[in-house]
Residue frames as a rotation matrix with the C-alpha (Angstrom) as fourth column:
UNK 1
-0.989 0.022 -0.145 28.25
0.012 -0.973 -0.229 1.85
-0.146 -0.228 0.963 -33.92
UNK 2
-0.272 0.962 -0.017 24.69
-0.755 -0.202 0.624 1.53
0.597 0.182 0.781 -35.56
UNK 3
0.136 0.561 -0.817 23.71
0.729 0.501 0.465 -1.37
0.671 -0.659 -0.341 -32.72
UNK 4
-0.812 -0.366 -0.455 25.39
0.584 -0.481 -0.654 0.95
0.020 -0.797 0.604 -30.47
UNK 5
-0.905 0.413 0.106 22.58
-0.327 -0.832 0.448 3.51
0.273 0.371 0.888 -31.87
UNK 6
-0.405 0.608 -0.683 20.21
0.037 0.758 0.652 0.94
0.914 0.238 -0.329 -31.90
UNK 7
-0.236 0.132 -0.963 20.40
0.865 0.480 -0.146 0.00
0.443 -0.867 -0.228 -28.68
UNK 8
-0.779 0.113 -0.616 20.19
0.349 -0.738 -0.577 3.66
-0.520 -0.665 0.536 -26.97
UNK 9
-0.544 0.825 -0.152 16.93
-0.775 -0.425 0.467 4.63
0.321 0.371 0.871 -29.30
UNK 10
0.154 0.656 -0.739 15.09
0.405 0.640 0.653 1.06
0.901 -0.400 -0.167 -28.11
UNK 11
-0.591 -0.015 -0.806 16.16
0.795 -0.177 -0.580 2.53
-0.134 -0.984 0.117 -24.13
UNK 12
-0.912 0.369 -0.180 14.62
-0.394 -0.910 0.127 6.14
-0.117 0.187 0.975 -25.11
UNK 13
-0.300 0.939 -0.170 11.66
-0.635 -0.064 0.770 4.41
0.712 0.339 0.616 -26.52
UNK 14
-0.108 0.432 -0.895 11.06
0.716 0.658 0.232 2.03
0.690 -0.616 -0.381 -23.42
UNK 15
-0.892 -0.146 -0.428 11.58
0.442 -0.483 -0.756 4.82
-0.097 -0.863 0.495 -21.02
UNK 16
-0.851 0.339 -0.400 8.77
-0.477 -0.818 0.321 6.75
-0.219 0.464 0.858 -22.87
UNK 17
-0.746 0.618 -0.247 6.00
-0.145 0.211 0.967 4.04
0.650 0.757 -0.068 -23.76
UNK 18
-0.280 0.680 0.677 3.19
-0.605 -0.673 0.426 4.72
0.745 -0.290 0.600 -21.86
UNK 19
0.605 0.566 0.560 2.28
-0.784 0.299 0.545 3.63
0.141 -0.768 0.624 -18.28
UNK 20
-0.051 -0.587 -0.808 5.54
-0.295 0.782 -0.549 1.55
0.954 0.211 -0.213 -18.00
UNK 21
-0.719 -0.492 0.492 5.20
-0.640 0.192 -0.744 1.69
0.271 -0.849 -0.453 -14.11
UNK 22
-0.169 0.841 0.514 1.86
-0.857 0.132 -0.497 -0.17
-0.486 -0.525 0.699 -14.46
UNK 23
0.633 -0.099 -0.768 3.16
-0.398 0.809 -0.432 -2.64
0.664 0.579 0.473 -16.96
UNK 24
-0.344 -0.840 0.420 5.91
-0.735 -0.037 -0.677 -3.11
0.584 -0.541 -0.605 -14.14
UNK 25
-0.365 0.530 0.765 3.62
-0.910 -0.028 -0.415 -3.65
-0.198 -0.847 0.492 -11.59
UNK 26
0.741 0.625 0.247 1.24
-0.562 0.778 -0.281 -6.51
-0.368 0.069 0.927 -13.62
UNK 27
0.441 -0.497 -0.747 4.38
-0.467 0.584 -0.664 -8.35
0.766 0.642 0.025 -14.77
UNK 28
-0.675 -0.626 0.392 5.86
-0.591 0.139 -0.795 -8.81
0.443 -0.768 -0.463 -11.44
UNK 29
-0.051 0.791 0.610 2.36
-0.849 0.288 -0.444 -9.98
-0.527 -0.540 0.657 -10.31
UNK 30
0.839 0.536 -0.095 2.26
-0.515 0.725 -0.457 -12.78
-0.176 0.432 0.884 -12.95
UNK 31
0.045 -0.952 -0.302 5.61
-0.615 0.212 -0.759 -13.48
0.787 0.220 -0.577 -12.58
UNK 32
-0.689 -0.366 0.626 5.59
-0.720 0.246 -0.648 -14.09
0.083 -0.898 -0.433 -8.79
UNK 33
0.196 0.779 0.596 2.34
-0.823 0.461 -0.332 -15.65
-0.533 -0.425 0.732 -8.88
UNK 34
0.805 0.281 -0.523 3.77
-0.466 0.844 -0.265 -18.47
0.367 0.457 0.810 -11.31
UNK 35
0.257 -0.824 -0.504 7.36
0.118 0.545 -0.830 -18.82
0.959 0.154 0.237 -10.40
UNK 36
0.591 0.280 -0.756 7.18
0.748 0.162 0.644 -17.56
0.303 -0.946 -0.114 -6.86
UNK 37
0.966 -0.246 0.081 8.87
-0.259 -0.931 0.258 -14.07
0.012 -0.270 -0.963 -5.45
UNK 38
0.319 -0.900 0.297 12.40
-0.037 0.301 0.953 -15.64
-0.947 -0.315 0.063 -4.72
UNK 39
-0.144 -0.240 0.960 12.85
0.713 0.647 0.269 -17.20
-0.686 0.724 0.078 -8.53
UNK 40
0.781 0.247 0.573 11.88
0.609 -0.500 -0.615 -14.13
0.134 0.830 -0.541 -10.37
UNK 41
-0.149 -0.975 -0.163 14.34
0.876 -0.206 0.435 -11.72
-0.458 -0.078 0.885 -10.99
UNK 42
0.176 0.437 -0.882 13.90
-0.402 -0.786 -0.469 -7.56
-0.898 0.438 0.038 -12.60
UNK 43
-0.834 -0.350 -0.427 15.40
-0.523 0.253 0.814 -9.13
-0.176 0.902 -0.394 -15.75
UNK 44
-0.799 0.540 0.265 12.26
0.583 0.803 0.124 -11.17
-0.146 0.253 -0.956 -15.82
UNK 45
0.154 0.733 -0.663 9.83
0.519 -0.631 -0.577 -8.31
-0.841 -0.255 -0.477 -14.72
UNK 46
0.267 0.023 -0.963 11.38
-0.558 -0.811 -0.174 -6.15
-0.785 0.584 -0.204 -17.54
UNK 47
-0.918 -0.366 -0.154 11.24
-0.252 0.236 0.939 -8.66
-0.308 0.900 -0.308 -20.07
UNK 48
-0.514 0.833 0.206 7.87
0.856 0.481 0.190 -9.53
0.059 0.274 -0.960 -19.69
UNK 49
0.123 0.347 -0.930 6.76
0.267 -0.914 -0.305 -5.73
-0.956 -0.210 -0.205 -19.35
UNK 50
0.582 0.142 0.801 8.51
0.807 -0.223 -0.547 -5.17
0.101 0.964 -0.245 -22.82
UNK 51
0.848 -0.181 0.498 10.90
-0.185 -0.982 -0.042 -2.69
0.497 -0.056 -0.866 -21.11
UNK 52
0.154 -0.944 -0.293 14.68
-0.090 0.282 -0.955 -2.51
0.984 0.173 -0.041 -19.72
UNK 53
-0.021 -0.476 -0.879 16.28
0.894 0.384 -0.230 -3.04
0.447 -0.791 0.418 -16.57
UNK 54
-0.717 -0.655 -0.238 17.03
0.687 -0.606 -0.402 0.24
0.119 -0.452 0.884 -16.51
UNK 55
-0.450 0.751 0.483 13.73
-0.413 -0.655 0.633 1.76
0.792 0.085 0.605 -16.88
UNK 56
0.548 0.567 -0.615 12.51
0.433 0.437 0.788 -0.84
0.715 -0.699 -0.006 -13.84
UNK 57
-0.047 -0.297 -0.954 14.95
0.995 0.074 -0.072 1.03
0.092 -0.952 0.292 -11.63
UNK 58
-0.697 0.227 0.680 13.75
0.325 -0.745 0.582 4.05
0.639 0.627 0.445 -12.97
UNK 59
0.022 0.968 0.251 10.36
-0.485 -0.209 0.849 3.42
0.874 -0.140 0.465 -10.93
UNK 60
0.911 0.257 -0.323 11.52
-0.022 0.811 0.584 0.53
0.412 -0.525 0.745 -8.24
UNK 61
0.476 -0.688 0.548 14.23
-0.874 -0.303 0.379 0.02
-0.095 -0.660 -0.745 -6.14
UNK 62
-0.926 -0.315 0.210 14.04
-0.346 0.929 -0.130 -3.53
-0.155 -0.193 -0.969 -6.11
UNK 63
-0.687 0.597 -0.415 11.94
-0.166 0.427 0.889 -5.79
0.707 0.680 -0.194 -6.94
UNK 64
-0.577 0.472 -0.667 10.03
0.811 0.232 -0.537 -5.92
-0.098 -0.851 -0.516 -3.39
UNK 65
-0.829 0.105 -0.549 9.30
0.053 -0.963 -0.265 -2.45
-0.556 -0.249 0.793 -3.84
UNK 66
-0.941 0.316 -0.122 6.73
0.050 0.484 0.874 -3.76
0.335 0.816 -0.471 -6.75
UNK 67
-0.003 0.809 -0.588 4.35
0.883 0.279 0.379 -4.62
0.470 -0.518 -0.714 -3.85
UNK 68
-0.293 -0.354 -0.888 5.61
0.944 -0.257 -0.209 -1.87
-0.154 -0.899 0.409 -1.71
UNK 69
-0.940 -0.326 0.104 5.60
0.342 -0.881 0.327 1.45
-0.015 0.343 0.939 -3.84
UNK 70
0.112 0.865 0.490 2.07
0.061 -0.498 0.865 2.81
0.992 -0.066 -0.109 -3.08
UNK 71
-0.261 -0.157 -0.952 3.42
0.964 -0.092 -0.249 3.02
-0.048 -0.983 0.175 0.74
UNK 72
-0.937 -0.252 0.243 3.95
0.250 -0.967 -0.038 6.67
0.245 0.026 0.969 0.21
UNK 73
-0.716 0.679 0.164 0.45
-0.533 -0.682 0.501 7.88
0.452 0.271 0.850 -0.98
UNK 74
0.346 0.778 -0.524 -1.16
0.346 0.413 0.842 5.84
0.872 -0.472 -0.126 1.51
UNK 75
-0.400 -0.412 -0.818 0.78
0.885 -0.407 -0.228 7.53
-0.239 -0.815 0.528 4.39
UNK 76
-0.924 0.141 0.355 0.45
-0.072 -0.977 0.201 11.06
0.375 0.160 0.913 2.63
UNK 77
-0.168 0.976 -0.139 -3.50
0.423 0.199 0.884 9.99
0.890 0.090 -0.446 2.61
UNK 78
0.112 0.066 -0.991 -3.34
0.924 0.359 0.128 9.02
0.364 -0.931 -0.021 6.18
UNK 79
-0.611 -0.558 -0.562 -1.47
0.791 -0.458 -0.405 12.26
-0.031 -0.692 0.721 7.15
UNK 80
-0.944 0.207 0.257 -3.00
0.135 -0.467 0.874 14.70
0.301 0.860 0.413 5.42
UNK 81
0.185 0.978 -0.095 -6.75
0.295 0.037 0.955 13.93
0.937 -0.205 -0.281 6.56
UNK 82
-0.143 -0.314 -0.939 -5.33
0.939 0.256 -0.229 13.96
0.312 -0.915 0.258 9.80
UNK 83
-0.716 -0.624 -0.314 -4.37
0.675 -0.733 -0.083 17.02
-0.178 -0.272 0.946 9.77
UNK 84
-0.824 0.538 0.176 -6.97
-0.214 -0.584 0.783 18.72
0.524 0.607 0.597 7.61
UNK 85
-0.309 0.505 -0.806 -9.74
0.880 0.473 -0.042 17.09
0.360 -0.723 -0.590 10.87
UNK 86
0.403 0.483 0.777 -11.48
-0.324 -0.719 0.615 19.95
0.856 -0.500 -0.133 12.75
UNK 87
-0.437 -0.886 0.158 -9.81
-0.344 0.002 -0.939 20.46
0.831 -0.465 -0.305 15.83
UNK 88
-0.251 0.151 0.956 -12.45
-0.954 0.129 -0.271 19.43
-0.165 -0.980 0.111 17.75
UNK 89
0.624 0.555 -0.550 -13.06
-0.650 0.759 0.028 16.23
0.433 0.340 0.835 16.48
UNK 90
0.750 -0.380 0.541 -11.95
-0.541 0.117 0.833 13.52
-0.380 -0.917 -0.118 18.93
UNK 91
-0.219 -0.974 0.054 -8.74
-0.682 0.193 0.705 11.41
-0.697 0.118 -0.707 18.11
UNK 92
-0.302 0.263 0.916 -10.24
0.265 0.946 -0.185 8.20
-0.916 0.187 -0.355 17.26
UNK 93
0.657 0.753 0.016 -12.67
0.300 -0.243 -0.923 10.24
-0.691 0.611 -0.385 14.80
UNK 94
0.524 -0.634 -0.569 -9.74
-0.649 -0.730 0.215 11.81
-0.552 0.257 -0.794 13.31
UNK 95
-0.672 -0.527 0.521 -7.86
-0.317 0.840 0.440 8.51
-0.669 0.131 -0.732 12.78
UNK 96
0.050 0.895 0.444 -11.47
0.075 0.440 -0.895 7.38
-0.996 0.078 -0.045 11.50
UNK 97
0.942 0.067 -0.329 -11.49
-0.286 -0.354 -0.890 10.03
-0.176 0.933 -0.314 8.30
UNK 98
-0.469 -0.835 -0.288 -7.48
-0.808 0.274 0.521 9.17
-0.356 0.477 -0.803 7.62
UNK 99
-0.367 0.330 0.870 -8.69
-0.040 0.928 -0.369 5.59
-0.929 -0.171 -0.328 7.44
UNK 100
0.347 0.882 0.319 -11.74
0.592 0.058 -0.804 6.45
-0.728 0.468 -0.502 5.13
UNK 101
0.820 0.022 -0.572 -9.41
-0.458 -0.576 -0.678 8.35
-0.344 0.817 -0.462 2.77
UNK 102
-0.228 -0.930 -0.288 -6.77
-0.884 0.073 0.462 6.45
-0.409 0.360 -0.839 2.49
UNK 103
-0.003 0.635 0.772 -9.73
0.337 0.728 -0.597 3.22
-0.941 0.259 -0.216 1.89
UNK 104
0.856 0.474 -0.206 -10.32
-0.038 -0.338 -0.940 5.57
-0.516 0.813 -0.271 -1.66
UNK 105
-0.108 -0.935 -0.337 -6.77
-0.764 -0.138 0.630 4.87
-0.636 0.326 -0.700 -2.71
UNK 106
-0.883 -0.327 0.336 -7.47
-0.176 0.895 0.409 1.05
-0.435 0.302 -0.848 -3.60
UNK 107
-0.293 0.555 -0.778 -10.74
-0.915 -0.400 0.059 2.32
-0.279 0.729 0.625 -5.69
UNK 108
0.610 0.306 -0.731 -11.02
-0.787 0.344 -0.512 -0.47
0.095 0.888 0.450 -8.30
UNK 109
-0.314 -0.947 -0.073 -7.85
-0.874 0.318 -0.367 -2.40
0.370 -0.051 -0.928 -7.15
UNK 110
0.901 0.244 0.358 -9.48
-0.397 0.795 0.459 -5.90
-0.172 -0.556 0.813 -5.40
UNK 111
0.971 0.143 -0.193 -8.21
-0.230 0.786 -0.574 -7.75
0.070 0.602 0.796 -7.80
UNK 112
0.014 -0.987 0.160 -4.68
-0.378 -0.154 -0.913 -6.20
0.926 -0.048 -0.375 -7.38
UNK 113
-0.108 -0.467 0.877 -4.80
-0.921 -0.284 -0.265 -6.59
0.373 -0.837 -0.400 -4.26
UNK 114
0.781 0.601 0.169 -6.02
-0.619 0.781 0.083 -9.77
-0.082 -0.170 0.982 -3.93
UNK 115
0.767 -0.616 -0.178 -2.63
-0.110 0.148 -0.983 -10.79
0.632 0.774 0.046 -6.01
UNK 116
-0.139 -0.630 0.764 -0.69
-0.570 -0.580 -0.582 -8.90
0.810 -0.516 -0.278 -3.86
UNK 117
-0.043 0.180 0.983 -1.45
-0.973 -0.230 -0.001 -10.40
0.226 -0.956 0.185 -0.91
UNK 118
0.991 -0.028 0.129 -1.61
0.050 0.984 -0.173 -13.86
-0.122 0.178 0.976 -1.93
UNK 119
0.480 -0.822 -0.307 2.62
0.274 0.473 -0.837 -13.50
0.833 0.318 0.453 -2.81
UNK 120
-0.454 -0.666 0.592 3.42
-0.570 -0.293 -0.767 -11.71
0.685 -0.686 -0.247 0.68
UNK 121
0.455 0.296 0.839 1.61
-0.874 0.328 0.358 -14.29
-0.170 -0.897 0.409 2.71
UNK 122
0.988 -0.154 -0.017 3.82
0.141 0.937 -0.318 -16.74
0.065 0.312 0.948 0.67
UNK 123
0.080 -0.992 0.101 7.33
0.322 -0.070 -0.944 -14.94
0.943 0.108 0.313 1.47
UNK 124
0.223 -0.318 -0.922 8.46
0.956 0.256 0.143 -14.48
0.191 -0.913 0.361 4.90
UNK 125
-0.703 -0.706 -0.086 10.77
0.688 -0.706 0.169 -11.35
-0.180 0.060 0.982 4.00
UNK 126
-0.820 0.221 0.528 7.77
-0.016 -0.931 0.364 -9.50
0.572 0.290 0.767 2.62
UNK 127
0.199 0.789 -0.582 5.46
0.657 0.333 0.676 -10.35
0.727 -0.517 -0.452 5.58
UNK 128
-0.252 -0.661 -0.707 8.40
0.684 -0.638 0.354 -8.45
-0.685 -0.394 0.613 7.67
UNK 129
-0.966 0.077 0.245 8.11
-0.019 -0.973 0.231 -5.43
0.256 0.218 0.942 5.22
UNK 130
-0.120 0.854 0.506 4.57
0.214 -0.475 0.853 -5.19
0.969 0.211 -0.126 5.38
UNK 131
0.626 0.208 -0.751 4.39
0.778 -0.220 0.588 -5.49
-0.044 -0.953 -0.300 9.16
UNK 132
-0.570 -0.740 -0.358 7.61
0.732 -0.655 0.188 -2.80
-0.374 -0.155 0.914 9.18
UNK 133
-0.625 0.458 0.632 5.12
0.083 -0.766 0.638 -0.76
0.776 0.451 0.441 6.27
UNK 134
0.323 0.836 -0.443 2.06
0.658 0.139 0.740 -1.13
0.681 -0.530 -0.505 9.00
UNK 135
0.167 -0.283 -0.945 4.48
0.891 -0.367 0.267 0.25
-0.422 -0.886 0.191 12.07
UNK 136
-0.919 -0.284 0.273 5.79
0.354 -0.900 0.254 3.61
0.173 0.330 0.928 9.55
UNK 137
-0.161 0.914 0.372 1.76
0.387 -0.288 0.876 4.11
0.908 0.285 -0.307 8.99
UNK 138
0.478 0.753 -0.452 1.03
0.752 -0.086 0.653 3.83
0.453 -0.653 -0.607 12.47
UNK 139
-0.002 -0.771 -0.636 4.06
0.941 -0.217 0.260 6.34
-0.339 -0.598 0.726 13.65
UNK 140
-0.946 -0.044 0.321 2.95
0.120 -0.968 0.220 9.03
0.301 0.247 0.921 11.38
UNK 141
0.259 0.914 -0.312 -0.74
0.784 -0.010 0.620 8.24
0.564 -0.405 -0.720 12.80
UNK 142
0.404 0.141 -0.904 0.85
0.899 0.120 0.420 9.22
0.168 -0.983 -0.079 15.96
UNK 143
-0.628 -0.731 -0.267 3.06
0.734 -0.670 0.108 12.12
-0.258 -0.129 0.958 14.98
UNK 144
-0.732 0.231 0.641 0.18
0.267 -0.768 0.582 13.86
0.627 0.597 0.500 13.41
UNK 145
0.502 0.821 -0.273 -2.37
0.663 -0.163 0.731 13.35
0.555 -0.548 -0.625 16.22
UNK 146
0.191 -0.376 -0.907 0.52
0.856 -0.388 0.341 14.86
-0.480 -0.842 0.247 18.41
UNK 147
-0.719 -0.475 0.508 1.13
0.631 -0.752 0.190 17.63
0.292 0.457 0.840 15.91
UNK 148
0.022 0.901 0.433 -2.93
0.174 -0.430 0.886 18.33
0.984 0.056 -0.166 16.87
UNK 149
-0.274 -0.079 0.958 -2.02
-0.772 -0.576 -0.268 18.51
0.573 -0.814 0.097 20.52
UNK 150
0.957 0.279 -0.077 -2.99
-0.187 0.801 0.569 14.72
0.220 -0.531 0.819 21.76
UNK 151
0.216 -0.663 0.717 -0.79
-0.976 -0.121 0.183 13.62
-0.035 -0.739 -0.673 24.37
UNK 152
-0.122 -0.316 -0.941 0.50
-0.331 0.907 -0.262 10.33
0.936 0.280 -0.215 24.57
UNK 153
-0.873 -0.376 0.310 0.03
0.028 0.598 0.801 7.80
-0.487 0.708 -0.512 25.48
UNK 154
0.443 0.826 -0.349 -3.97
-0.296 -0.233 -0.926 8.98
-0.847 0.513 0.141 24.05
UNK 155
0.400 0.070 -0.914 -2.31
-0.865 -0.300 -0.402 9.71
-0.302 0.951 -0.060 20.56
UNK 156
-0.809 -0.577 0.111 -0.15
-0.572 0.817 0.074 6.06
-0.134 -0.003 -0.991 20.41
UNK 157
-0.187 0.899 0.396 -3.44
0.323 0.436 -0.840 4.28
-0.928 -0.029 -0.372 21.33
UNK 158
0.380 0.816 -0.435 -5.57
-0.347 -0.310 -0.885 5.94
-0.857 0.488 0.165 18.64
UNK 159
-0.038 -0.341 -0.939 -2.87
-0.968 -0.219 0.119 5.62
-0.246 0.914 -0.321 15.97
UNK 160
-0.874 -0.472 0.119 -2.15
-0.476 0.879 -0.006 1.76
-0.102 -0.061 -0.993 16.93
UNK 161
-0.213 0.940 0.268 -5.98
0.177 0.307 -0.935 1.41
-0.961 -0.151 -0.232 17.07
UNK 162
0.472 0.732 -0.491 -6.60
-0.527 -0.213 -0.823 2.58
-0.707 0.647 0.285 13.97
UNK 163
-0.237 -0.868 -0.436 -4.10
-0.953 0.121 0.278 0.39
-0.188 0.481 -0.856 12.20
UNK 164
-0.858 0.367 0.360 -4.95
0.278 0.920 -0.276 -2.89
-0.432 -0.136 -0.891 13.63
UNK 165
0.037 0.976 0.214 -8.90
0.121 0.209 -0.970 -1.92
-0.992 0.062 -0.111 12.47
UNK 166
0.216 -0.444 -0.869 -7.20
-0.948 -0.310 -0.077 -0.58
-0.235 0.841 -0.488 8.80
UNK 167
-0.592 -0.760 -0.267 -5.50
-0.796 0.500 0.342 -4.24
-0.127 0.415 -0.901 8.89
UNK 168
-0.775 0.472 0.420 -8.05
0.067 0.723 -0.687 -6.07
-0.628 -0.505 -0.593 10.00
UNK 169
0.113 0.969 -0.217 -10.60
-0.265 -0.181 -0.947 -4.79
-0.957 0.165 0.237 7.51
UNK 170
0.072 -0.168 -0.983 -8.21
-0.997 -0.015 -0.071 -5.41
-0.003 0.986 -0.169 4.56
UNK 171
-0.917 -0.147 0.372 -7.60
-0.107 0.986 0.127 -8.83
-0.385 0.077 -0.920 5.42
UNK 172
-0.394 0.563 0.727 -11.58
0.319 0.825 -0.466 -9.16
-0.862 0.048 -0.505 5.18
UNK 173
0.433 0.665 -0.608 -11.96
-0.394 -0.468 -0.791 -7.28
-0.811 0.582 0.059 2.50
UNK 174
-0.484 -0.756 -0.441 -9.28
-0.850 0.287 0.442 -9.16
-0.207 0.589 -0.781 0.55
UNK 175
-0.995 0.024 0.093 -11.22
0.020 0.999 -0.041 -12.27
-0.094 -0.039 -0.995 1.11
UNK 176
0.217 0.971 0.103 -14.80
0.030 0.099 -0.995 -11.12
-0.976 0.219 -0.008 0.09
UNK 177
-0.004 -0.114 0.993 -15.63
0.946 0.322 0.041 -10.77
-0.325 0.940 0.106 -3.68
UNK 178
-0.894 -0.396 -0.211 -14.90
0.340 -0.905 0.255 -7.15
-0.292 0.156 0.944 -4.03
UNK 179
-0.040 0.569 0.821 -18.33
0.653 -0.607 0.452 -5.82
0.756 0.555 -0.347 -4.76
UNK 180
0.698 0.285 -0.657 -17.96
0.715 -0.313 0.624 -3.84
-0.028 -0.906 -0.423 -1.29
UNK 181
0.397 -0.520 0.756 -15.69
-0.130 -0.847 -0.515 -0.91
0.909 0.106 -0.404 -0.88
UNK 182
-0.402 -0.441 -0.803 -12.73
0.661 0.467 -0.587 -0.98
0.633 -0.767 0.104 1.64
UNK 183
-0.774 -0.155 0.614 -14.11
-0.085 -0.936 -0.343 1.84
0.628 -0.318 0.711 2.95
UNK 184
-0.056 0.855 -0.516 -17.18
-0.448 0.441 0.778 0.24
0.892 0.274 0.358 4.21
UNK 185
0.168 -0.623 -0.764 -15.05
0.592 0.683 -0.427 -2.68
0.788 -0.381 0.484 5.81
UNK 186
-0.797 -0.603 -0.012 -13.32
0.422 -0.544 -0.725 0.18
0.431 -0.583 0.689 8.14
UNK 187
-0.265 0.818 0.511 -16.32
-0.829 -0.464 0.312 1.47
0.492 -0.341 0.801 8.99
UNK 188
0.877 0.388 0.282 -17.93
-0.480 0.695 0.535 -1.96
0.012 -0.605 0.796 10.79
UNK 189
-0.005 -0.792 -0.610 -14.49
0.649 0.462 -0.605 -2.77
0.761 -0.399 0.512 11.61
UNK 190
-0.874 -0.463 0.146 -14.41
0.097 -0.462 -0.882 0.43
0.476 -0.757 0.448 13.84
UNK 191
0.138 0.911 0.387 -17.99
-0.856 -0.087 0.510 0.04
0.499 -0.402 0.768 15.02
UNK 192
0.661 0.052 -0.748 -16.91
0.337 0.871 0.358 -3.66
0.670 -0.489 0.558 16.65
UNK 193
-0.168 -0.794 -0.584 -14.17
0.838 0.198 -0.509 -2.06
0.520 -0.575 0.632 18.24
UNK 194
-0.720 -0.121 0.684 -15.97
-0.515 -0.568 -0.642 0.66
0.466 -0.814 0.346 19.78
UNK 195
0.386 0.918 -0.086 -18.42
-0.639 0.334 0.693 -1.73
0.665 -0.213 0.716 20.89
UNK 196
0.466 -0.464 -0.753 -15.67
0.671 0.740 -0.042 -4.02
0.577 -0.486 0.656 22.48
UNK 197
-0.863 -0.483 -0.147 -14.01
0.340 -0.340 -0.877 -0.76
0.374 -0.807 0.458 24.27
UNK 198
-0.324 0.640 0.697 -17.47
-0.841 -0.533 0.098 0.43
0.434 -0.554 0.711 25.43
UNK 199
-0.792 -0.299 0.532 -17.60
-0.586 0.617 -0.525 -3.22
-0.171 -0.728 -0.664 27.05
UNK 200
0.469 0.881 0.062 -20.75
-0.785 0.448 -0.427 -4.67
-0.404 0.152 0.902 24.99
C-alpha cells in the first residue's frame, strides 16, 4: 500500500515539475542523436527527462511527434497572417507575410533545429512525415488564399510557391551558423524566385 502511495505521489510530482514538455523534447534529441530514432524508445525519453511514460503521452503521441509537435503553431502562424493580409495585397505578398511570421516561431531555436534535422534526414519514415507536414502547410496556404477569394489554380500556385521557398530557405538556414534570422533567408529566397518567374 505505501509503494502503492509512493508510486502515485512520484506520477503527481512528474506531471507537475516544470517545463516537462521541453525536458521531453531535449531528451529525445540526445537520445536519437546517440542511439539513432529506431533504437530509442519513450521509456528512454522519459527516463532521461526524469519523468514517466505517462506524462510523455501526456504531451506526445509517439515518439515521432517529438520532432513533429510544433506543426500546429506553425500552420496557425501561416493561417492566421493570411487571413489578417489586406485584401488588396496580391497572393504571393500574402503568402510572403504568413512566411515571415511563421519564420518568428523558430526565434532562438538554430540549434534545435539544427538537431532536428540532422535525425529526419537520417530516418526514412520521418522524411515521409515531414514531406506529408510540408503538403498539410501548403493545403491550408491554399484554403486560406481561397477563403480571400483567389481562384485556383492562382491560389494552389502561390501556396505551393511559398512552401518550396519556406523549405528551401530552412534547408539554408539550417546549414549557416545561425547568426541570421530565418526570416531573412525567406526573404532572398523569395526575391530569387521572383527574379526566376520575371525571367531574369
Amino acid at each position: 500500500m505505501a509503494a502503492r502511495a509512493w508510486a502515485e505521489a512520484s506520477e503527481r510530482a512528474s506531471r507537475w515539475q516544470p517545463n516537462a514538455r521541453g525536458r521531453l523534447e531535449e531528451a529525445a534529441l540526445e537520445l536519437y542523436g546517440e542511439r539513432g530514432f529506431e533504437q530509442t524508445t519513450v521509456a528512454d525519453i522519459a527516463q532521461r527527462a526524469g519523468l514517466t511514460e505517462r506524462t510523455f503521452f501526456r504531451h506526445y503521441a509517439d515518439k515521432r511527434e517529438v520532432l513533429f509537435g510544433g506543426s500546429g503553431s506553425l500552420q496557425e502562424a501561416f493561417v492566421n497572417t493570411l487571413a489578417a493580409a489586406p485584401e488588396a495585397v496580391a497572393p504571393i505578398e500574402a503568402v510572403a507575410a504568413a512566411l515571415a511570421a511563421a519564420a518568428d516561431l523558430f526565434g532562438e531555436r538554430h540549434a534545435f533545429a539544427c538537431r532536428r534535422q540532422r535525425v529526419i534526414v537520417a530516418n526514412a519514415e520521418l522524411r515521409e512525415r515531414e514531406l506529408i507536414k510540408l503538403a498539410n502547410l501548403s493545403a491550408a496556404l491554399a484554403d486560406g488564399l481561397r477563403a480571400r477569394g483567389v481562384a485556383d489554380p492562382a491560389a494552389s500556385l502561390a501556396a505551393e510557391a511559398g512552401i518550396a521557398v519556406f523549405k528551401i530557405a530552412f534547408d539554408c538556414w539550417i546549414e549557416e551558423s545561425g547568426e541570421r534570422d530565418l526570416a531573412e533567408v525567406i526573404r532572398e529566397s523569395l526575391a530569387e524566385l521572383k527574379v526566376v518567374t520575371a525571367g531574369g
